[in-house]
C-alpha positions in Angstrom: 0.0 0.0 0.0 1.2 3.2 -1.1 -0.5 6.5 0.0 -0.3 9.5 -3.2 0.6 11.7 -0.3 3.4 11.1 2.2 1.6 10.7 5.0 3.2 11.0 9.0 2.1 8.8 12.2 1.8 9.5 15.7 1.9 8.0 18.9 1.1 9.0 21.9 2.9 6.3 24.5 4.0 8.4 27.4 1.5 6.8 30.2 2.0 5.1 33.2 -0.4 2.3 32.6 -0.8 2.0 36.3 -4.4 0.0 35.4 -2.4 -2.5 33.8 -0.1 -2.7 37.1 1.9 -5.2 37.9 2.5 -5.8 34.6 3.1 -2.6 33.8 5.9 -2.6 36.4 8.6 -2.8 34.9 7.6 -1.7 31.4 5.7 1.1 29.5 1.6 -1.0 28.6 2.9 -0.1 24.5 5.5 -2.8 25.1 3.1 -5.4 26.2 3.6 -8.2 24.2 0.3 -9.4 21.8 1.1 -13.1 20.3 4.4 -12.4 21.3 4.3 -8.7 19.4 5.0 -5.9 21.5 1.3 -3.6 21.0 3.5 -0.4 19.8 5.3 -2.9 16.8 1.8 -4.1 16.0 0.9 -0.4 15.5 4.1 0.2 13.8 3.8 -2.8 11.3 0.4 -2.0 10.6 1.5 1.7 9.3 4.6 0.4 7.3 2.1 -1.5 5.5 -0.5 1.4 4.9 2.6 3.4 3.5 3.0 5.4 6.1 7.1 6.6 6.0 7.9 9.0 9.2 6.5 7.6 12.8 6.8 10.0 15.7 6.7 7.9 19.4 5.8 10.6 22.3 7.7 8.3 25.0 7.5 9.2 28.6 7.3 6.3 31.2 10.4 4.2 31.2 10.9 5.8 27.8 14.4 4.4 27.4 12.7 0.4 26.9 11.8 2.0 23.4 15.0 3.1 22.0 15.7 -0.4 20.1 12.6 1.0 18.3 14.8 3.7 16.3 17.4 0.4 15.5 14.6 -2.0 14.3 12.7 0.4 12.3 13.8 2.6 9.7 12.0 6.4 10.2 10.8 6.0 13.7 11.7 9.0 15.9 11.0 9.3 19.8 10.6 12.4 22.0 10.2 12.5 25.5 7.3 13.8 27.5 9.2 14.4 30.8 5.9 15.5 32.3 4.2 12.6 31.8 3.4 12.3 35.5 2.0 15.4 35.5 0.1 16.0 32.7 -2.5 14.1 30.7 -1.5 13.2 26.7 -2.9 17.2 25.6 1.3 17.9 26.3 2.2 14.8 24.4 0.4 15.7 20.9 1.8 19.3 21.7 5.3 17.6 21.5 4.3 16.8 18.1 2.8 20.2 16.9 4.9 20.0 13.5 3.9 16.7 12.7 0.1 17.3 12.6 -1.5 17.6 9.1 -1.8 14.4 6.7 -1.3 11.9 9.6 -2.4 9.4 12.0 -2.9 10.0 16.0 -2.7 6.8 17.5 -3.1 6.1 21.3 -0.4 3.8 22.3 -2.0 1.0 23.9 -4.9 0.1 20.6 -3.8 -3.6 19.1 -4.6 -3.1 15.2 -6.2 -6.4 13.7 -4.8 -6.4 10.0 -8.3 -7.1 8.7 -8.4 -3.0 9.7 -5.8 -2.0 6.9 -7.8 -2.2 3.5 -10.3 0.2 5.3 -8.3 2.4 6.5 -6.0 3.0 3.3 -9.6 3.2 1.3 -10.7 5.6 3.7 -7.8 8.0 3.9 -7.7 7.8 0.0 -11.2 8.2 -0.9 -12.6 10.7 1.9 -10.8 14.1 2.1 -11.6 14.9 5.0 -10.3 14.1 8.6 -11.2 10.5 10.3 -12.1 9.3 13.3 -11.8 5.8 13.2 -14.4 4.1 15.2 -15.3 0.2 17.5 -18.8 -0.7 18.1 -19.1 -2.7 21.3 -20.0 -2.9 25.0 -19.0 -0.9 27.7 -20.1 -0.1 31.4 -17.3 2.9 31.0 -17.2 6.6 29.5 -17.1 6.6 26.6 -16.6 9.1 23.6 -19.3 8.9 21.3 -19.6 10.9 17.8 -22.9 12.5 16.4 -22.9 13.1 12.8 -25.4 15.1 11.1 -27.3 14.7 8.1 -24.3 15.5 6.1 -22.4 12.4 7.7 -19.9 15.4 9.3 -19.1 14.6 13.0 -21.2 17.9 14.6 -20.9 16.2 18.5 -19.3 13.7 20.4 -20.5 12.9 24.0 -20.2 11.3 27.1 -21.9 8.4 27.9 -21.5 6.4 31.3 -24.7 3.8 31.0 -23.5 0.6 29.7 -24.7 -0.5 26.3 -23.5 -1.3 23.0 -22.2 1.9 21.2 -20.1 3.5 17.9 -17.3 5.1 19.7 -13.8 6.6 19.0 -11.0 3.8 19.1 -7.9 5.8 19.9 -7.0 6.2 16.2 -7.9 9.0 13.9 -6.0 10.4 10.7 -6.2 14.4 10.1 -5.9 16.3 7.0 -3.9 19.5 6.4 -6.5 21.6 6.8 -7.6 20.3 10.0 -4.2 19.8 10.9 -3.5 23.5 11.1 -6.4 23.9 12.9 -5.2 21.3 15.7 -2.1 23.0 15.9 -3.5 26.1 16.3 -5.6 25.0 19.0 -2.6 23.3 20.9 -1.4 26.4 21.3 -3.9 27.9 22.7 -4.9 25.1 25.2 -0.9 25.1 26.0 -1.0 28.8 26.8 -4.0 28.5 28.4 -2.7 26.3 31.2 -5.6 24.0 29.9 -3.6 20.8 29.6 -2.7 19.6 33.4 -5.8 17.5 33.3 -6.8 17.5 29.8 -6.8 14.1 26.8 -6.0 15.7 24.1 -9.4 15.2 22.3 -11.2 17.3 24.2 -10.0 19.7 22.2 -12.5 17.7 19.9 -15.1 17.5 21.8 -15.2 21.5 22.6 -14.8 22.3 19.0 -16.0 19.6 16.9 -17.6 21.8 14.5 -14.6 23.7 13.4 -13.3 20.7 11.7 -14.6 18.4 8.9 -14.3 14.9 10.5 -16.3 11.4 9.3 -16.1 8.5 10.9 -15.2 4.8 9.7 -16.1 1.7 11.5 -13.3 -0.9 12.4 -14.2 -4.1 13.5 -10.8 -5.4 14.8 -9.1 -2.5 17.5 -8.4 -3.1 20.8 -7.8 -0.8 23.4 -6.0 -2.1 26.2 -6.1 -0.2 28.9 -7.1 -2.3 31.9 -6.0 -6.0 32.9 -9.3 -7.0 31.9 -9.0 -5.4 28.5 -6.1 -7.6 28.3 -7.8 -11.0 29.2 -10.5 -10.1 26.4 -7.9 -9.3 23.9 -6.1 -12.8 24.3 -9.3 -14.5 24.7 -10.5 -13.3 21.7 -6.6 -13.9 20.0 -6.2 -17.1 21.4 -9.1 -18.9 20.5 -7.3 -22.5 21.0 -7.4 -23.8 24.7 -7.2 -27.7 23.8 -9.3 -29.2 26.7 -8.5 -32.4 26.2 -4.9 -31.7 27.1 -5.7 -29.9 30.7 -2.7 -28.7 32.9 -2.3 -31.1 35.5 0.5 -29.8 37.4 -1.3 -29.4 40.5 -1.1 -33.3 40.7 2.4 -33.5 40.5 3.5 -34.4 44.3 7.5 -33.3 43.9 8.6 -30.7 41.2 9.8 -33.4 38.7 6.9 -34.5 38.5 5.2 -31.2 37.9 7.7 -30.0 35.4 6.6 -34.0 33.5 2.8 -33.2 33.9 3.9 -29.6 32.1 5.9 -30.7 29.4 4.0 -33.9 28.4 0.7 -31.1 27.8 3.2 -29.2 25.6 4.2 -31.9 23.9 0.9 -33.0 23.2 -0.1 -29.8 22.0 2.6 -29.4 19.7 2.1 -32.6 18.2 -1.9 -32.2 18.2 -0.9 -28.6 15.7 1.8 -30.8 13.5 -0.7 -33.5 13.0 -3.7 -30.8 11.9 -1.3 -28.9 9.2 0.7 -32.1 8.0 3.9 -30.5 10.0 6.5 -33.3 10.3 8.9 -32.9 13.1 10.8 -35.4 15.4 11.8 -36.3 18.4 15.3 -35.5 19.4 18.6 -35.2 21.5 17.9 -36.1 25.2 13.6 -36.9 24.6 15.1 -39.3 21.7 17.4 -41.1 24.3 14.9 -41.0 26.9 12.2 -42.4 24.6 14.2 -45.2 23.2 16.1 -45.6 26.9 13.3 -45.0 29.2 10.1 -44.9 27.0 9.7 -41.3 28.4 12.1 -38.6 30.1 15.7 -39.1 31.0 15.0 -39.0 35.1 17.1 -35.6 35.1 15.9 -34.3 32.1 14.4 -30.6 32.0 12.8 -30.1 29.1 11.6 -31.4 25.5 13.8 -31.4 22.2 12.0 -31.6 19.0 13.8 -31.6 15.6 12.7 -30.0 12.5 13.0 -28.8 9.0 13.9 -25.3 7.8 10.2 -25.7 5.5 8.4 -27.2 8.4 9.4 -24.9 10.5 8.3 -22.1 8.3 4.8 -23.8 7.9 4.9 -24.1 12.0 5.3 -20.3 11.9 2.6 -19.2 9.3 -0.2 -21.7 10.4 0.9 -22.9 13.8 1.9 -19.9 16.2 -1.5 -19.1 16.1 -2.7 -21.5 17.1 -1.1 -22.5 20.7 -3.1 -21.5 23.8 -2.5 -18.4 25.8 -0.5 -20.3 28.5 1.9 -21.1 26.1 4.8 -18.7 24.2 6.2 -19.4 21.3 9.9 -17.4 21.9 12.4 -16.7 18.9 15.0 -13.7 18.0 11.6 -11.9 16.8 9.2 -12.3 19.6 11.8 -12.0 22.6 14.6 -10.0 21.4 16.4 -11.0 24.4 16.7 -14.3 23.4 19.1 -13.4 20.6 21.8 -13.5 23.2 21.9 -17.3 22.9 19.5 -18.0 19.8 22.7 -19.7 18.2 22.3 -22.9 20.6 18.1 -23.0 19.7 16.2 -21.0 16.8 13.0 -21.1 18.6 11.4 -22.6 22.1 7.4 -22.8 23.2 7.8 -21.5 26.9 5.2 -22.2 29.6 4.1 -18.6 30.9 3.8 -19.6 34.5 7.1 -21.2 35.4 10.6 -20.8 35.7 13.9 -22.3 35.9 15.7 -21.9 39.0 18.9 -23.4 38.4 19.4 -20.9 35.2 18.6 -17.8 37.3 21.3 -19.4 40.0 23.9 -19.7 37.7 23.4 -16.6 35.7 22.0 -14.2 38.6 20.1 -10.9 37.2 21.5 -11.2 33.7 18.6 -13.1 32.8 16.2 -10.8 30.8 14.6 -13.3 28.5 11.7 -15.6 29.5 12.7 -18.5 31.2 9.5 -20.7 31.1 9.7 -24.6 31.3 10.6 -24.9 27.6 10.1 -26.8 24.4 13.2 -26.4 22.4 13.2 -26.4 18.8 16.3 -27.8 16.4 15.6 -26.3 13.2 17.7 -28.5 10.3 19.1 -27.3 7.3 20.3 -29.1 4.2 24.1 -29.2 4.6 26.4 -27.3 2.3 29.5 -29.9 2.5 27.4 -32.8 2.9 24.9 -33.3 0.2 23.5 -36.3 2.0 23.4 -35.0 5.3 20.9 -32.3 7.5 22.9 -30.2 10.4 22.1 -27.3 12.8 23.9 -25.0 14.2 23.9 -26.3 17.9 25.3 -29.5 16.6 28.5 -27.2 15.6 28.5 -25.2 18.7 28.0 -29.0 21.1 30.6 -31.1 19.2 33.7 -29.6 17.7 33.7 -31.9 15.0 30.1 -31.5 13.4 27.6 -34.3 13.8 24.9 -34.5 11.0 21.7 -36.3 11.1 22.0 -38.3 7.5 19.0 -38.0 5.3 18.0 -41.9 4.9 18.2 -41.3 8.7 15.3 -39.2 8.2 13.7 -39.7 4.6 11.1 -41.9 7.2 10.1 -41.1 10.2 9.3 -44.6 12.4 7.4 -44.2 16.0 8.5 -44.2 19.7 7.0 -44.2 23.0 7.5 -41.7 25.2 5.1 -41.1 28.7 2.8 -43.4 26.8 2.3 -41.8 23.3 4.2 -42.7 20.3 5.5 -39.9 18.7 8.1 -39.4 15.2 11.6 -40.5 15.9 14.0 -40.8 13.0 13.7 -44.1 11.4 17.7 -44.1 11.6 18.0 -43.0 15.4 20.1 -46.0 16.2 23.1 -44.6 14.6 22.1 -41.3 15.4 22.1 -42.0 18.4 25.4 -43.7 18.6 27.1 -40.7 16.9 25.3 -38.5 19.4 26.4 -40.3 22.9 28.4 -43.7 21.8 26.8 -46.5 24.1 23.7 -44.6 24.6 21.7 -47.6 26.2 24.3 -46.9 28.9 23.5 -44.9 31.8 26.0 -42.1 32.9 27.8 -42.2 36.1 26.3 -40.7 39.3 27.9 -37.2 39.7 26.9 -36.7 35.6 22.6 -36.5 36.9 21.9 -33.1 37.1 18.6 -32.6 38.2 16.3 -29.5 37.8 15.6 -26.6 40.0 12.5 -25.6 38.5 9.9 -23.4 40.7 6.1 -24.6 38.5 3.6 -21.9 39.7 5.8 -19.2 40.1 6.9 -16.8 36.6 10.1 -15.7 35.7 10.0 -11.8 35.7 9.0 -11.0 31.8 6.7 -9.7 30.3 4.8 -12.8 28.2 4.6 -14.2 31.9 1.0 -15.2 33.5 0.5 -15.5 37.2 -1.0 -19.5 38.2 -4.1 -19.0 39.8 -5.9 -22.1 41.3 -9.4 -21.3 40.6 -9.0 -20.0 37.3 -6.9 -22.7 36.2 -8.6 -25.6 37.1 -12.0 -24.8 35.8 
């Protein structure tokens, strides 16, 4: 999409969020995370791809946690609302005077569905006058609601606080040159007027709505999140897939092994459940292929699952599976967690519980831990080798063994079936040798001191963002 006009974008990201508190904690509510996209690169995604070039971020609380935003994106630039304590977003837009005029106001916390684009682009190209861009649903809260007249011109927007089902303003509105000028001038005023302390900056709408040519357009796929609640919705209404027939069981565990097994078996289960639906092959590998063809389930001291897969089922796992795993469960790469790039050269990707985390990591690496560090599913993505024309490797393979150690493709050209915490799941039809190559006399059992057993705490998060908090109740229903 390409707009005839260059067209600018605003947003206004300077608040506290304190209704989205605790999880607003430790980050600005733009940088909550949406399957696994922050909200404000959701926003900013959705205006690359309506042609919008420049992108203006008013930043304010914890405002540096947005400067990878300038690296990541070309034509993003952030100013900082140091009053954003103080003042309500009237001083942010102000920040932004010369930016007004063929552009988009967007509050920072609205998750753009990209069903939304086509109707927007249409609507900017095809109206010439300002927009505000409206949501039709329920609330019990005020609300802004616009009037239009006969003409179809905004001439009044109201107040409403009885619940009901209405048309009102979703945080995002575009505004022509004319009434761009017009904005600005009444910026100023409000600015000089000492009117802003207390003041959104649409009220400036709202007192003057006839000043300006405005329409409206209908959206049927923005969410504002601006309350805990708003959040649930949104991810209830994103994450459609809850997969009863796999319930977490944790709770039944009676030590922590057994809780992490109940939690990783589910996964597991999952996972393959998805493979199965989109003809995604996959295997079982490294450590969960020894312990399935040694133990018929987990190596005792095992912590996790190890799934191998190639580079195009992979890809096909990322277009049709992603989203498709329940909320509980976060599917973590370089793009999702940009933490994780850090060590993203020993895994490519990893499904992560939300509600756990392991201990022993956080003990052995203290505070530098800034990625999630749910119980994990860890995924071996395999390449066709460039030396070896018979022969699959990935890169942790180089990084574990100095010398590299390929899984051969008549190894793999069938998959056969194993058992593991009774299910048969794909192994590789060859793991015998693989095996072999892997860990020698694998049917042999390592000494003693080699058993490394997990510290893993099961209802209790790591500190990140994509985390949930395990609640009895609400989980067990």
């Amino acid at each position: 999409m390409k707009y005839e006009k260059e067209i600018n974008a605003i947003i206004l990201a300077a608040g506290m969020g304190t209704r989205l508190q605790p999880v607003t904690n430790k980050l600005p509510k733009c940088l909550i995370s949406i399957y696994g996209i922050p909200i404000i690169e959701n926003q900013i995604q959705a205006l690359r791809k309506l042609g919008v070039n420049r992108i203006c971020i008013i930043a304010g609380y914890l405002c540096d946690k947005l400067a990878y935003l300038v690296k990541k994106y070309p034509n993003i630039e952030i100013r900082v609302n140091n009053k954003f304590d103080l003042y309500n977003n009237l001083y942010s837009l102000y920040l932004a005077l010369d930016m007004l005029g063929d552009s988009f106001i967007l509050d920072g916390d609205v998750y753009i569905g990209d069903c939304c684009l086509p109707i927007m682009k249409d609507a900017v190209q095809k109206i010439d006058t300002s927009l505000l861009f409206t949501v039709e649903k329920f609330s019990s809260e005020p609300e802004w609601i616009p009037v239009l007249n006969e003409d179809g011109y905004v001439n009044e927007i109201y107040t409403t606080n009885q619940p009901g089902f209405y048309r009102m303003m979703s945080g995002i509105s575009y505004w022509n040159r004319a009434d761009g000028t017009i904005l600005q001038e009444y910026l100023i005023k409000y600015i000089d007027g000492n009117h802003y302390k207390d003041f959104f900056w649409e009220q400036i709408i709202l007192d003057n709505c006839n000043d300006f040519t405005i329409r409206t357009e209908l959206l049927e796929s923005v969410y504002e999140v601006d309350t805990i609640d708003d959040l649930e919705k949104l991810n209830s209404c994103l994450f459609p897939y809850s997969y009863p027939q796999y319930p977490d069981e944790r709770e039944k565990g009676k030590t922590s092994q057994e809780q992490l097994k109940f939690v990783l078996v589910r996964m597991l289960k999952i996972f393959d459940c998805i493979c199965k639906k989109h003809d995604i092959d996959y295997w079982l590998d490294y450590g969960t292929l020894l312990g399935a063809i040694r133990h018929k389930g987990f190596i005792p001291w095992d912590n996790d699952i190890d799934i191998g897969i190639l580079r195009a089922d992979y890809e096909l796992f990322l277009e049709k599976g992603v989203r498709e795993l329940p909320k509980d469960i976060f599917f973590q790469n370089s793009d999702t967690d940009p933490s994780m790039a850090s060590f993203s050269w020993l895994v490519e990707a990893r499904l992560r519980d939300r509600y756990s985390n392991y201990l022993d990591s956080e003990k052995t690496m203290g505070n530098t831990i800034n990625w999630h560090n749910g119980i994990q599913l860890d995924f071996f993505v395999y390449d066709q080798d460039a030396i070896y024309e018979n022969a699959i490797s990935n890169s942790f393979e180089r990084y574990l063994n100095n010398s590299r150690i390929h899984l051969l493709i008549d190894e793999i050209e069938m998959l056969d079936e194993a058992y593991f915490e009774g299910n048969l799941y794909p192994v590789p039809v060859g793991y015998c040798t693989y095996l072999q190559r892997c860990y020698g006399n694998y049917m042999e059992l390592p000494p003693e001191k080699d058993r490394r057993y997990p510290l893993v705490d099961i209802f209790t998060p790591c500190d990140h963002s994509e985390s949930l908090q395990w609640n009895t109740t609400i989980n067990n229903k």
